[in-house]
PDB file of N, CA, C and O in Angstrom:
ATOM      1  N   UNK A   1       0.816  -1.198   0.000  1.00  0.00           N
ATOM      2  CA  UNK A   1       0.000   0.000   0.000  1.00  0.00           C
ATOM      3  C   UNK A   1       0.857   1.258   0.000  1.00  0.00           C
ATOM      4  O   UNK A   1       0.444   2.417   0.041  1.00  0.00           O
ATOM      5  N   UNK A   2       1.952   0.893  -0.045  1.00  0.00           N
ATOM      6  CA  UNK A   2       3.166   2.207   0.225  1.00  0.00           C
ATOM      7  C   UNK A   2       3.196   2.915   1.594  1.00  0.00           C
ATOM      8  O   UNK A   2       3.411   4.127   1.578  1.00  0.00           O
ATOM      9  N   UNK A   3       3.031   2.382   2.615  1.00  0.00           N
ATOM     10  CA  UNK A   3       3.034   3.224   3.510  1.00  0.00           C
ATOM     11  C   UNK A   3       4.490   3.173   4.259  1.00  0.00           C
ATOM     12  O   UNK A   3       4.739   4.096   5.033  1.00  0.00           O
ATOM     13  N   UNK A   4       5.563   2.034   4.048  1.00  0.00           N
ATOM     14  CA  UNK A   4       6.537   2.019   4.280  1.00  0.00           C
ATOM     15  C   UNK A   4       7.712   2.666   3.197  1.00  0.00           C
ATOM     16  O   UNK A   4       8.931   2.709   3.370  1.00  0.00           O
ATOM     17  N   UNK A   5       6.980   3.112   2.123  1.00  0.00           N
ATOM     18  CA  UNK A   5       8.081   4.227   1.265  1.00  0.00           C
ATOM     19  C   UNK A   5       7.513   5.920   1.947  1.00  0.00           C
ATOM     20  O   UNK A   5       8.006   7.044   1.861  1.00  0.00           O
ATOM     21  N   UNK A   6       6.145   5.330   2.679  1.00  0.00           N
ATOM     22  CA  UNK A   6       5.750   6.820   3.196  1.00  0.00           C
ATOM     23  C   UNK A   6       6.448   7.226   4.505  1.00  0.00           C
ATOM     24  O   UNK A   6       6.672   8.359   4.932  1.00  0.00           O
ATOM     25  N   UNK A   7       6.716   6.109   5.002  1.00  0.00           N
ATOM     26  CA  UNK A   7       7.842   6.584   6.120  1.00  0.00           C
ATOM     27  C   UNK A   7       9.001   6.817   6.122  1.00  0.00           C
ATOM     28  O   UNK A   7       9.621   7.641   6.794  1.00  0.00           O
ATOM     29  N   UNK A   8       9.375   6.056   5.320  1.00  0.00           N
ATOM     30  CA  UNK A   8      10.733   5.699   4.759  1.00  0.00           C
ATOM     31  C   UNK A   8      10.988   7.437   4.280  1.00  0.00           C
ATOM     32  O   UNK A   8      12.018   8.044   4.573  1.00  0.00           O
ATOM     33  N   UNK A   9       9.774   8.081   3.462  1.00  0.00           N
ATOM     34  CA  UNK A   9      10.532   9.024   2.872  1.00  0.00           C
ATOM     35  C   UNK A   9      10.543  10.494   4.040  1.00  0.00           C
ATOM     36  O   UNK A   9      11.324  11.445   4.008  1.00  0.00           O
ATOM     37  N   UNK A  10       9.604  10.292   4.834  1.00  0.00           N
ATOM     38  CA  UNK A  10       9.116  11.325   6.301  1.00  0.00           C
ATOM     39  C   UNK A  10      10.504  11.330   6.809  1.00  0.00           C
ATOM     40  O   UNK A  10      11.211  12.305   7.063  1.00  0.00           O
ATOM     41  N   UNK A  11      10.814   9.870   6.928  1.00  0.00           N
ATOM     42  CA  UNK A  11      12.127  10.080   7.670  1.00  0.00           C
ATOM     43  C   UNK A  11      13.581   9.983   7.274  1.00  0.00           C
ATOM     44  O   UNK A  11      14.521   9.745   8.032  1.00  0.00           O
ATOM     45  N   UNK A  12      13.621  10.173   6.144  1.00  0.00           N
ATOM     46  CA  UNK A  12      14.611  10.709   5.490  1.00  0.00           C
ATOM     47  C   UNK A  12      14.581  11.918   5.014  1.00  0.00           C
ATOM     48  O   UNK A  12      15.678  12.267   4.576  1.00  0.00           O
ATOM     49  N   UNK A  13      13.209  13.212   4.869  1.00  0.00           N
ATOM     50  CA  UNK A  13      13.248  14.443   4.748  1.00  0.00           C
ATOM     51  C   UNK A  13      13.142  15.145   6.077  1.00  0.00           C
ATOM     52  O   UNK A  13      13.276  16.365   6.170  1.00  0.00           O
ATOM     53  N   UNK A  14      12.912  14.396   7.054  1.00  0.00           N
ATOM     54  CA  UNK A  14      13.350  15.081   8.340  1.00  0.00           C
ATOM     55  C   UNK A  14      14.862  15.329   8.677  1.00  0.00           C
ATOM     56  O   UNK A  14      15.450  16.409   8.633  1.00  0.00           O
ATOM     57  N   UNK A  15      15.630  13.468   9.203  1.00  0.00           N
ATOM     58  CA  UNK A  15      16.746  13.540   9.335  1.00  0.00           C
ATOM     59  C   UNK A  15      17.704  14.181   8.183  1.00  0.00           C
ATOM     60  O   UNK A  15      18.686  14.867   8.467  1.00  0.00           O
ATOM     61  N   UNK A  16      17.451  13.988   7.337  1.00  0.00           N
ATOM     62  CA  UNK A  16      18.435  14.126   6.054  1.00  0.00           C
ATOM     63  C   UNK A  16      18.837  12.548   5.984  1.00  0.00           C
ATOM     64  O   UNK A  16      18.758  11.557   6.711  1.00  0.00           O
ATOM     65  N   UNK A  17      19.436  12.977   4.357  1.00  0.00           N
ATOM     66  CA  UNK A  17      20.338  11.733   4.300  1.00  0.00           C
ATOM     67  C   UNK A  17      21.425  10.813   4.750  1.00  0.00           C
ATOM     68  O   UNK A  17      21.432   9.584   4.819  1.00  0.00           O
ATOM     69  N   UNK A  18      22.573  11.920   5.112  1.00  0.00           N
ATOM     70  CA  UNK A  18      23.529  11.546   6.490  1.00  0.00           C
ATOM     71  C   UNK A  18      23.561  11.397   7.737  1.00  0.00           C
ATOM     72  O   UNK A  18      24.409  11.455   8.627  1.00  0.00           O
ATOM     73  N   UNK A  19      22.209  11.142   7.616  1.00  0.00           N
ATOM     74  CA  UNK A  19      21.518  10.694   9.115  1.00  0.00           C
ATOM     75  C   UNK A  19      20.568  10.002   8.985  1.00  0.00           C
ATOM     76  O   UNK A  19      19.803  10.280   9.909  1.00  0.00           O
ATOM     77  N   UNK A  20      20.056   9.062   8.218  1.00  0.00           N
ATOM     78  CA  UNK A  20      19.169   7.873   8.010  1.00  0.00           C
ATOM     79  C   UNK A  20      19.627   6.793   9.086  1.00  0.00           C
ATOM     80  O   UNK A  20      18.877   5.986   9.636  1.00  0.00           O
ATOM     81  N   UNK A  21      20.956   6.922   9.278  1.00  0.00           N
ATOM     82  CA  UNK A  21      21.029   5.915  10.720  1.00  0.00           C
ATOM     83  C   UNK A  21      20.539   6.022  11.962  1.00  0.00           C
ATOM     84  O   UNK A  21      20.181   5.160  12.764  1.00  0.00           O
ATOM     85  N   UNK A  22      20.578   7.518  12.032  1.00  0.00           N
ATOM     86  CA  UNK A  22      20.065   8.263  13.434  1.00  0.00           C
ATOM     87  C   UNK A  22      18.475   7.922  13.412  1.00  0.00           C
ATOM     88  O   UNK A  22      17.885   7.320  14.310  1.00  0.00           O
ATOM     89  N   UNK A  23      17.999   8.332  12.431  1.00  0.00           N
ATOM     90  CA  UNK A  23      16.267   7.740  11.603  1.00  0.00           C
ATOM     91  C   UNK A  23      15.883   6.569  12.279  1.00  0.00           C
ATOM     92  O   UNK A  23      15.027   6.446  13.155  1.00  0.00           O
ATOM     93  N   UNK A  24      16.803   5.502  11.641  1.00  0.00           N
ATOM     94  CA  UNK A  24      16.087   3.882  12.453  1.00  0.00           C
ATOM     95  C   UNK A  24      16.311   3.950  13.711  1.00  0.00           C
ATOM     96  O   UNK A  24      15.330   3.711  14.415  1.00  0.00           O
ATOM     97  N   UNK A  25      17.928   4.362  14.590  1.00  0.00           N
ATOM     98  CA  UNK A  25      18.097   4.178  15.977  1.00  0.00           C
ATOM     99  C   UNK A  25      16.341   4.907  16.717  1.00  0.00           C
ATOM    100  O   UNK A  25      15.710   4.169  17.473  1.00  0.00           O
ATOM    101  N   UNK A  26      15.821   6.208  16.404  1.00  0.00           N
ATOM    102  CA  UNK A  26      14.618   6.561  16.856  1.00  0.00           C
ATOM    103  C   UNK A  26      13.482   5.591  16.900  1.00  0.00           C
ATOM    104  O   UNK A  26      12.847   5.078  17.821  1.00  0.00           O
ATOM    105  N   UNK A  27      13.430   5.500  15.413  1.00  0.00           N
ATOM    106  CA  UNK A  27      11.989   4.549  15.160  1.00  0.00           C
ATOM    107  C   UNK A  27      12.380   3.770  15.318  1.00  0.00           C
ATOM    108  O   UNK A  27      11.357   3.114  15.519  1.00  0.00           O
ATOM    109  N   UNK A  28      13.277   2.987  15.450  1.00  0.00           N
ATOM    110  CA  UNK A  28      13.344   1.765  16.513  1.00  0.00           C
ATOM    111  C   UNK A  28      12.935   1.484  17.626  1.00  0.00           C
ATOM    112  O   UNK A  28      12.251   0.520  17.969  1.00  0.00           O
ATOM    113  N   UNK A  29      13.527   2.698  18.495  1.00  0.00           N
ATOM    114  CA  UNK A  29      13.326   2.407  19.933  1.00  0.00           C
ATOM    115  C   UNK A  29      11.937   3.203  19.929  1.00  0.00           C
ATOM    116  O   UNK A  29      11.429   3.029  21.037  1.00  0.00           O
ATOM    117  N   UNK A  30      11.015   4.111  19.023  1.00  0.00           N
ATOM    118  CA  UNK A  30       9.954   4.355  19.306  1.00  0.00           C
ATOM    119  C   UNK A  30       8.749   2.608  19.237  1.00  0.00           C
ATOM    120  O   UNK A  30       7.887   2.104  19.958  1.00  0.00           O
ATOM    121  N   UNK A  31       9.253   2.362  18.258  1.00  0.00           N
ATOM    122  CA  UNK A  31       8.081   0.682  17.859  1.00  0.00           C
ATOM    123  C   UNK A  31       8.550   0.047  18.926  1.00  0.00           C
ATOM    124  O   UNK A  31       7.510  -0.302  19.483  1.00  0.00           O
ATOM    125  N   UNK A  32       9.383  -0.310  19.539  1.00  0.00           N
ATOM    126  CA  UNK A  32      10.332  -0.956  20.134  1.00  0.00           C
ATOM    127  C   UNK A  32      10.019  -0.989  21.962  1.00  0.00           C
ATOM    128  O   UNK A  32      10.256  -1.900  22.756  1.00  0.00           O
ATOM    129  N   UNK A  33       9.548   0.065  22.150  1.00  0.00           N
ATOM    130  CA  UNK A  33       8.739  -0.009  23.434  1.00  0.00           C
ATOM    131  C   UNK A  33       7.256  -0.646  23.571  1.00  0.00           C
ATOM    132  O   UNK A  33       6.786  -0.998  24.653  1.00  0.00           O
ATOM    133  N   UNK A  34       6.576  -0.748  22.320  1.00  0.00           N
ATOM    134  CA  UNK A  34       5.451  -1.534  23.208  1.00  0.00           C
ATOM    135  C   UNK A  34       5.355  -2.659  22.583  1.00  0.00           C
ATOM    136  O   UNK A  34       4.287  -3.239  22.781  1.00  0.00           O
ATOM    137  N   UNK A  35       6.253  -3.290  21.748  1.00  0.00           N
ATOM    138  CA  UNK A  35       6.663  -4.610  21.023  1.00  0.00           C
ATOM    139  C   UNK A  35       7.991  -5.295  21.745  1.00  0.00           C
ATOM    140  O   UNK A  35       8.857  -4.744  22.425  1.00  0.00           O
ATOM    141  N   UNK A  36       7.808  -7.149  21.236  1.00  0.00           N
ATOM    142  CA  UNK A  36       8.795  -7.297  21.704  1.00  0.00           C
ATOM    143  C   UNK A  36       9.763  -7.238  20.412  1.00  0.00           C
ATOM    144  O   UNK A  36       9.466  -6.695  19.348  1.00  0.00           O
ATOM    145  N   UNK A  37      10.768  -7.784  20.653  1.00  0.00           N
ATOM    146  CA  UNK A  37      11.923  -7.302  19.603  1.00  0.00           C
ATOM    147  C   UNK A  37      11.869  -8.243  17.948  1.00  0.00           C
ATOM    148  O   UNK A  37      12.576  -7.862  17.015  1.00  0.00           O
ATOM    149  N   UNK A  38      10.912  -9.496  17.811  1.00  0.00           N
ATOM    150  CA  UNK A  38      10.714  -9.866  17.097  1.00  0.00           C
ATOM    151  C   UNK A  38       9.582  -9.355  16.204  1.00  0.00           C
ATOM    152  O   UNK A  38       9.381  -9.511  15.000  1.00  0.00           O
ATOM    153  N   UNK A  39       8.957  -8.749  17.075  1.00  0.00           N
ATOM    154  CA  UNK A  39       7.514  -8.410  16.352  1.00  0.00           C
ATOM    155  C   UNK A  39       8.063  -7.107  15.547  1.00  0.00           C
ATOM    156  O   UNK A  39       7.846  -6.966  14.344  1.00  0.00           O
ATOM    157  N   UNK A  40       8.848  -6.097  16.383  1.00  0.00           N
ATOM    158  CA  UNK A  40       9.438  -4.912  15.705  1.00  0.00           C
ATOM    159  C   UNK A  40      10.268  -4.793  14.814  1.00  0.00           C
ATOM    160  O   UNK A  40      10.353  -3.892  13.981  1.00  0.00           O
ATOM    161  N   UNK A  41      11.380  -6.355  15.055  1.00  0.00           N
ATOM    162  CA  UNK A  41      11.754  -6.651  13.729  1.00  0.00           C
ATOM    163  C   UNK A  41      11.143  -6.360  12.041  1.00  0.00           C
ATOM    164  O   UNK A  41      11.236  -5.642  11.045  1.00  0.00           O
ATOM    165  N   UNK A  42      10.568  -7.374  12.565  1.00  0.00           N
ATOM    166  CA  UNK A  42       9.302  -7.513  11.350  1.00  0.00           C
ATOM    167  C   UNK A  42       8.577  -6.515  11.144  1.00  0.00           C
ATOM    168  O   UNK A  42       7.931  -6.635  10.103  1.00  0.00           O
ATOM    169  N   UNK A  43       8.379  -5.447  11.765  1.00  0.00           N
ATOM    170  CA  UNK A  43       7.574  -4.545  11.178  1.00  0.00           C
ATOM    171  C   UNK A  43       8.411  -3.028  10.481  1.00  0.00           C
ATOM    172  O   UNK A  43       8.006  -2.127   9.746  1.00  0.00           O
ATOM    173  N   UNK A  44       9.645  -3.294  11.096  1.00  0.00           N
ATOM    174  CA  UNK A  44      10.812  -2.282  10.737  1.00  0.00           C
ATOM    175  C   UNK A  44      11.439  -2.880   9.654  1.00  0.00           C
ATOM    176  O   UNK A  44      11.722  -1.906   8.957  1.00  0.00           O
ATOM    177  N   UNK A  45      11.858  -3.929   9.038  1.00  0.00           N
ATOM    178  CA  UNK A  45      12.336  -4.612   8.192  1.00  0.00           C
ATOM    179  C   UNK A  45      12.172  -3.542   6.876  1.00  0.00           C
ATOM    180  O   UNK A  45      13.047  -2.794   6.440  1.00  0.00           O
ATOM    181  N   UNK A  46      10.159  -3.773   6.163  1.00  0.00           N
ATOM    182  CA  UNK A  46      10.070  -3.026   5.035  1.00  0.00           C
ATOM    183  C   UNK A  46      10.633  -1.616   5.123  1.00  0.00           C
ATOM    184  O   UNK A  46      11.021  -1.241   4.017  1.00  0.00           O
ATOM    185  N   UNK A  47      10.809  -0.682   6.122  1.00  0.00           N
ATOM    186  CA  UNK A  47      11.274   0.251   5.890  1.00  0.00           C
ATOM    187  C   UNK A  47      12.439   0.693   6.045  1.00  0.00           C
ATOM    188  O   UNK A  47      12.685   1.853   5.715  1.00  0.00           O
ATOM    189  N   UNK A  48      13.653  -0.327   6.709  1.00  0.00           N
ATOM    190  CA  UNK A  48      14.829  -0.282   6.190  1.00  0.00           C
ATOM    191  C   UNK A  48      15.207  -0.580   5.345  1.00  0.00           C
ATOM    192  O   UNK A  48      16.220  -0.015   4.934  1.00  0.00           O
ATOM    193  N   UNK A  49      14.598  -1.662   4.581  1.00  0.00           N
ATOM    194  CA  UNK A  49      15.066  -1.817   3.158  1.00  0.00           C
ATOM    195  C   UNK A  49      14.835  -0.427   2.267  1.00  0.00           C
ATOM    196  O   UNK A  49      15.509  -0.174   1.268  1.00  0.00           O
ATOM    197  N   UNK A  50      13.964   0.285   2.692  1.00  0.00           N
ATOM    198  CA  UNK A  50      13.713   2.106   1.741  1.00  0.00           C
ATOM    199  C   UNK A  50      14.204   2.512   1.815  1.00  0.00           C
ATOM    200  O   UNK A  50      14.828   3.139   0.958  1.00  0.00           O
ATOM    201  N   UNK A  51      14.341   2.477   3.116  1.00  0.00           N
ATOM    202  CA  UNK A  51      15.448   3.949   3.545  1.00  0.00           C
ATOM    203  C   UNK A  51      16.712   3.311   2.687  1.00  0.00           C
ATOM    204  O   UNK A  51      17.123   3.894   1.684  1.00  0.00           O
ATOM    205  N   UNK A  52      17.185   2.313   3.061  1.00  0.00           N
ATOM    206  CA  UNK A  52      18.536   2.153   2.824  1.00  0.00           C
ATOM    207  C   UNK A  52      18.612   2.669   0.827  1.00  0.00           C
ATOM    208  O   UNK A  52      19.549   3.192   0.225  1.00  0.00           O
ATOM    209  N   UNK A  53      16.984   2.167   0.204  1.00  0.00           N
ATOM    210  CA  UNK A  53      17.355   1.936  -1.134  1.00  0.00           C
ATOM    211  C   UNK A  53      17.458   3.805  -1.431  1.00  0.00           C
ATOM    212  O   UNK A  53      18.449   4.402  -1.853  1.00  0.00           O
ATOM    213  N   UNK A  54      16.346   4.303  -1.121  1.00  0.00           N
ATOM    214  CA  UNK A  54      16.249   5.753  -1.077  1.00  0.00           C
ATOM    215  C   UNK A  54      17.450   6.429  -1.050  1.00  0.00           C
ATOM    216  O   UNK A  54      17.640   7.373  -1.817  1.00  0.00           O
ATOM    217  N   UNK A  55      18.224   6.088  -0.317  1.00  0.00           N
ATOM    218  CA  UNK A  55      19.418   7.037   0.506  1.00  0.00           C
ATOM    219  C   UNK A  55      20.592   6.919  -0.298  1.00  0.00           C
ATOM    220  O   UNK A  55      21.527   7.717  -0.348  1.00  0.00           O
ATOM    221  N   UNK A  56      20.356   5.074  -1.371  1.00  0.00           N
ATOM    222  CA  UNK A  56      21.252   4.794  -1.470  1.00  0.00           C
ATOM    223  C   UNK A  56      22.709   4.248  -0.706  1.00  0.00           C
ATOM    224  O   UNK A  56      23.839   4.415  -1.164  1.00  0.00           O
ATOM    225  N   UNK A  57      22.400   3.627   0.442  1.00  0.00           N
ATOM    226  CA  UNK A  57      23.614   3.008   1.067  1.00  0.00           C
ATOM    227  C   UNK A  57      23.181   1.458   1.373  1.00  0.00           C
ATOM    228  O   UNK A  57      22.058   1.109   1.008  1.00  0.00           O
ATOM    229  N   UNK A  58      23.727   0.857   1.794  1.00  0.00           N
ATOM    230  CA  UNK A  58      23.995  -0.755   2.161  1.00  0.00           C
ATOM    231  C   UNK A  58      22.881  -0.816   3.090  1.00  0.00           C
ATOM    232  O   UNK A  58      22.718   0.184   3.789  1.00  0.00           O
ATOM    233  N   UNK A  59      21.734  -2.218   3.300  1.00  0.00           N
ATOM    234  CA  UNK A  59      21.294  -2.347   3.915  1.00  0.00           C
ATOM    235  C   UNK A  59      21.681  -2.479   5.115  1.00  0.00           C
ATOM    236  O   UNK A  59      20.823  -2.603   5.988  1.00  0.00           O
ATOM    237  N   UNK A  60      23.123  -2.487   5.467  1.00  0.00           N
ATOM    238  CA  UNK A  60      23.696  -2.657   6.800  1.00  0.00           C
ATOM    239  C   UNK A  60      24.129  -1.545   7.783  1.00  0.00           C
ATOM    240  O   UNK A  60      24.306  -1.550   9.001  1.00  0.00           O
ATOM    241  N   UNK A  61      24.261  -0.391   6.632  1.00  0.00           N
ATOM    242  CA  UNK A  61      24.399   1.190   7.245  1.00  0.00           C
ATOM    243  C   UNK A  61      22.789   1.344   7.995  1.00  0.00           C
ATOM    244  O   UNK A  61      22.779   1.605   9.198  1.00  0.00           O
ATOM    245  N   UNK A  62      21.391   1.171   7.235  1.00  0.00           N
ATOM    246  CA  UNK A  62      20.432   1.775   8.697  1.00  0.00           C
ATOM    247  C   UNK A  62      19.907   0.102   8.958  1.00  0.00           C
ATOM    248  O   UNK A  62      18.964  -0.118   9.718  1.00  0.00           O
ATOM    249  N   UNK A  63      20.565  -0.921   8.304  1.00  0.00           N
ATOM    250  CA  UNK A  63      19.738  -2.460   9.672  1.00  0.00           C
ATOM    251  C   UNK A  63      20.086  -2.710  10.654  1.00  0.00           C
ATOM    252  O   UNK A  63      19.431  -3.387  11.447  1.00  0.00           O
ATOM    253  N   UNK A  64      21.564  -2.088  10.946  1.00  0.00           N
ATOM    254  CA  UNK A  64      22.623  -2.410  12.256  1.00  0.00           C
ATOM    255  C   UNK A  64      21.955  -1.568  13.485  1.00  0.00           C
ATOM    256  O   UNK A  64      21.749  -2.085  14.583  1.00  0.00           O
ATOM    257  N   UNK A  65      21.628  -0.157  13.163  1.00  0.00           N
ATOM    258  CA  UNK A  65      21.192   0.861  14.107  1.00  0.00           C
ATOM    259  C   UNK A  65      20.040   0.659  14.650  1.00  0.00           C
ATOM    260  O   UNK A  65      19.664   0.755  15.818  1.00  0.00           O
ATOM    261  N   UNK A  66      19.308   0.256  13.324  1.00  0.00           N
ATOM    262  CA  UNK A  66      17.593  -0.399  13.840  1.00  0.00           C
ATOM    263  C   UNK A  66      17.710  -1.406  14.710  1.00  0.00           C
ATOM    264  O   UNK A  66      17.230  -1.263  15.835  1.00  0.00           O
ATOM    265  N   UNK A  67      18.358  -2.590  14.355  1.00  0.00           N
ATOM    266  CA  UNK A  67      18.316  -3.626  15.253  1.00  0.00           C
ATOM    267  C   UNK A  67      18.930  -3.344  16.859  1.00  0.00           C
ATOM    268  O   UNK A  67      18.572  -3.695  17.983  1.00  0.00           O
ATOM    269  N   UNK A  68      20.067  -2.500  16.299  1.00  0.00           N
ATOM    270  CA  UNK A  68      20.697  -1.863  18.193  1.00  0.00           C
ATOM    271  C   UNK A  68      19.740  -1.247  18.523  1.00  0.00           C
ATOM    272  O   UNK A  68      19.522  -1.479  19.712  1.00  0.00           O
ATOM    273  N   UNK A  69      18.660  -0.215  17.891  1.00  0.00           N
ATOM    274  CA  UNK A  69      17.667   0.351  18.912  1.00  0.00           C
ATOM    275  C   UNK A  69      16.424  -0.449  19.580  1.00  0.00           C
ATOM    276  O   UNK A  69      15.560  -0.073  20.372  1.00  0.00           O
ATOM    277  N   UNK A  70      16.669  -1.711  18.948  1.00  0.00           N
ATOM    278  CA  UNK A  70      15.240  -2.758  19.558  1.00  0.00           C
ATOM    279  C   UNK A  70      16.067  -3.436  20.179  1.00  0.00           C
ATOM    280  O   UNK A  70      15.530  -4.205  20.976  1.00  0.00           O
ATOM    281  N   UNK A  71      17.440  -3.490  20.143  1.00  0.00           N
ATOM    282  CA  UNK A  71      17.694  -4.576  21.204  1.00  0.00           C
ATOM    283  C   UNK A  71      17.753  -3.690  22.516  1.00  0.00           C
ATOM    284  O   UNK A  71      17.192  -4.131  23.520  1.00  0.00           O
ATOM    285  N   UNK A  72      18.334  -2.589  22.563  1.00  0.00           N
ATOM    286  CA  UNK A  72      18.507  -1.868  23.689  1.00  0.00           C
ATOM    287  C   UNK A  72      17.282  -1.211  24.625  1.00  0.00           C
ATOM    288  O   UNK A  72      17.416  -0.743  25.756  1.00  0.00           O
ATOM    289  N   UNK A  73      15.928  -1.314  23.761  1.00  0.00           N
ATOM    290  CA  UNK A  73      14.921  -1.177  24.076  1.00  0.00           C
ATOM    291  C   UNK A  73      14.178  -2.357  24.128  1.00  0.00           C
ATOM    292  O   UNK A  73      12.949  -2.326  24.059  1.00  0.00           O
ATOM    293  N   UNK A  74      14.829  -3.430  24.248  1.00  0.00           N
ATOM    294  CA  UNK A  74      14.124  -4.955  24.887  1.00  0.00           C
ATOM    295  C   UNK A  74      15.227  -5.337  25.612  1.00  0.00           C
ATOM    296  O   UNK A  74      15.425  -6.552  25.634  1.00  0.00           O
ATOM    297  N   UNK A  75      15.711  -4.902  25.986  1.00  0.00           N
ATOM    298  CA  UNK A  75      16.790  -5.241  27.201  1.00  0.00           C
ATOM    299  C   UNK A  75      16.484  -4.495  27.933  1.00  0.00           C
ATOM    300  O   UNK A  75      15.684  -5.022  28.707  1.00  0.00           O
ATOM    301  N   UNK A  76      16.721  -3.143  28.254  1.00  0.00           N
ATOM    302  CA  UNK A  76      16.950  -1.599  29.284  1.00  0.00           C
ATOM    303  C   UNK A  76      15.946  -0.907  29.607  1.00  0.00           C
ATOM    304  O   UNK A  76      15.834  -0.292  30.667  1.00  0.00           O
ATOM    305  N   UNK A  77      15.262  -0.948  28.851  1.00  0.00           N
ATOM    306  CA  UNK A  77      14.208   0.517  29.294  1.00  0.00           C
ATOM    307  C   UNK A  77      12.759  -0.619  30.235  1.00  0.00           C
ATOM    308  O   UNK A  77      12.293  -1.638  29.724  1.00  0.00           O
ATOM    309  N   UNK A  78      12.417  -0.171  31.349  1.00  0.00           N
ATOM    310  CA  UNK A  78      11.722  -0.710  32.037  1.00  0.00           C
ATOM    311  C   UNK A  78      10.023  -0.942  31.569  1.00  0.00           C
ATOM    312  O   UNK A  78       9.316  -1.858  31.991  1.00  0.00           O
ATOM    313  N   UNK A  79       9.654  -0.021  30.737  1.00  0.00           N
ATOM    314  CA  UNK A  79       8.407   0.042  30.600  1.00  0.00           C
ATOM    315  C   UNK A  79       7.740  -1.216  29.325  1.00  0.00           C
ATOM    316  O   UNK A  79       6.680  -1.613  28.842  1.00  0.00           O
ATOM    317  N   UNK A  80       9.421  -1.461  29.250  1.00  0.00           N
ATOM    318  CA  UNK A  80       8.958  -2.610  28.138  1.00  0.00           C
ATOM    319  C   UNK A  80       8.652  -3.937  28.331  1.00  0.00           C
ATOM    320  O   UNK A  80       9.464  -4.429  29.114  1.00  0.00           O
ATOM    321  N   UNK A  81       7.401  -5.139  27.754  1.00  0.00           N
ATOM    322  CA  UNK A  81       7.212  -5.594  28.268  1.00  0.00           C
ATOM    323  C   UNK A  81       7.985  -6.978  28.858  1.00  0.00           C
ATOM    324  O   UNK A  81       7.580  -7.696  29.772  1.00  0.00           O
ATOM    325  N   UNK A  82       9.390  -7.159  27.953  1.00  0.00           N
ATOM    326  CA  UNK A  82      10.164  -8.179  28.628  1.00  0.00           C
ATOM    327  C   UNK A  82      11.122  -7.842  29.750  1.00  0.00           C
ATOM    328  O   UNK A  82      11.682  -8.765  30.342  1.00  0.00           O
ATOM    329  N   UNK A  83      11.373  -6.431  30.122  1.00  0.00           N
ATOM    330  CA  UNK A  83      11.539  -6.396  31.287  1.00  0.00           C
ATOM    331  C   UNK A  83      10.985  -6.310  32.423  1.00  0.00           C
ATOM    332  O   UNK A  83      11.530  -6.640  33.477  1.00  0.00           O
ATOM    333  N   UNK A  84       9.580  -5.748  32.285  1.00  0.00           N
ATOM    334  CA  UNK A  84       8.321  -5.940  33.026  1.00  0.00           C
ATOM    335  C   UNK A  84       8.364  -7.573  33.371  1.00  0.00           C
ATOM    336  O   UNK A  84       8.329  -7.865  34.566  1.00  0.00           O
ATOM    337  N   UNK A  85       8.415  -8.317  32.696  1.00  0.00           N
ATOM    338  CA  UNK A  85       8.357  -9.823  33.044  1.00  0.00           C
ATOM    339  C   UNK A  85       9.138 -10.590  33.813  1.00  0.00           C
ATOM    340  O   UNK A  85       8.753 -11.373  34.680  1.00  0.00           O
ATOM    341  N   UNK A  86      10.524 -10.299  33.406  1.00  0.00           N
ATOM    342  CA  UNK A  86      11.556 -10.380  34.676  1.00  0.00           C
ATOM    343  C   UNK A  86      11.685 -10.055  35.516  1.00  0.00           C
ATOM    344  O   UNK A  86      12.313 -10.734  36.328  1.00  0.00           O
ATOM    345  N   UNK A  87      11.083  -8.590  35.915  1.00  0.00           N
ATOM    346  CA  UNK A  87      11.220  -8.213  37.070  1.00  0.00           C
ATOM    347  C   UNK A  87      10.110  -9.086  37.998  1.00  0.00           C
ATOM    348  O   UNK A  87      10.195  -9.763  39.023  1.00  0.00           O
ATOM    349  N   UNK A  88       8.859  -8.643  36.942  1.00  0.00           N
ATOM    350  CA  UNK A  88       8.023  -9.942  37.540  1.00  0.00           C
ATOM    351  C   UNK A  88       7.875 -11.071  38.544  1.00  0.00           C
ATOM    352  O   UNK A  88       7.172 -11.203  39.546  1.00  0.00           O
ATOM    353  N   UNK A  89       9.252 -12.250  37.623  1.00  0.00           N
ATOM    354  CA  UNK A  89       9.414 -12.957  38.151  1.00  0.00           C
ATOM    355  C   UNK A  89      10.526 -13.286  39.115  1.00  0.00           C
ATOM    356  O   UNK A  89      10.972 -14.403  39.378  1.00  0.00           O
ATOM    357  N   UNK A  90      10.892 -12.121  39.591  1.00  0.00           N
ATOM    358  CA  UNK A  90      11.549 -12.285  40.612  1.00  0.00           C
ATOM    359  C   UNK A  90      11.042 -11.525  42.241  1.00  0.00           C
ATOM    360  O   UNK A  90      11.725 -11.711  43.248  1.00  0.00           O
TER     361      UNK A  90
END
């Protein structure tokens, strides 16, 4: 439906282009708080592949940043729900 070239392109005329990495580290850790890290995977996926094609750089310049901002936001930040669970269970 294009809505991931519609983000893809929001957030590459915000950040700019030399900052499409900075782009996913955000929307990462924005999806990334009320998902767990697989689900955000998958839903961040189609729009790193844009950004990256858009921008023109390697899918590994914005997949590395995306994936560090969901891991660090399913590890660290408390409000999320796999740390909610651990704490849980202890």
């Amino acid at each position: 439906s294009g809505g991931a070239e519609q983000v893809a392109r929001t957030l590459v005329d915000r950040f700019g282009e030399r900052n499409a990495h900075w782009a996913m580290v955000c929307i990462a850790f924005l999806v990334g708080l009320p998902l767990f890290f697989e689900v955000g995977f998958v839903l961040l996926v189609p729009i790193a592949f844009t950004v990256a094609r858009r921008v023109g750089v390697s899918i590994l310049m914005v997949g590395l940043p995306m994936v560090a901002g969901l891991s660090v936001v399913h590890a660290l930040v408390p409000p999320h729900p796999a740390a909610m669970l651990a704490v849980q269970a202890y």
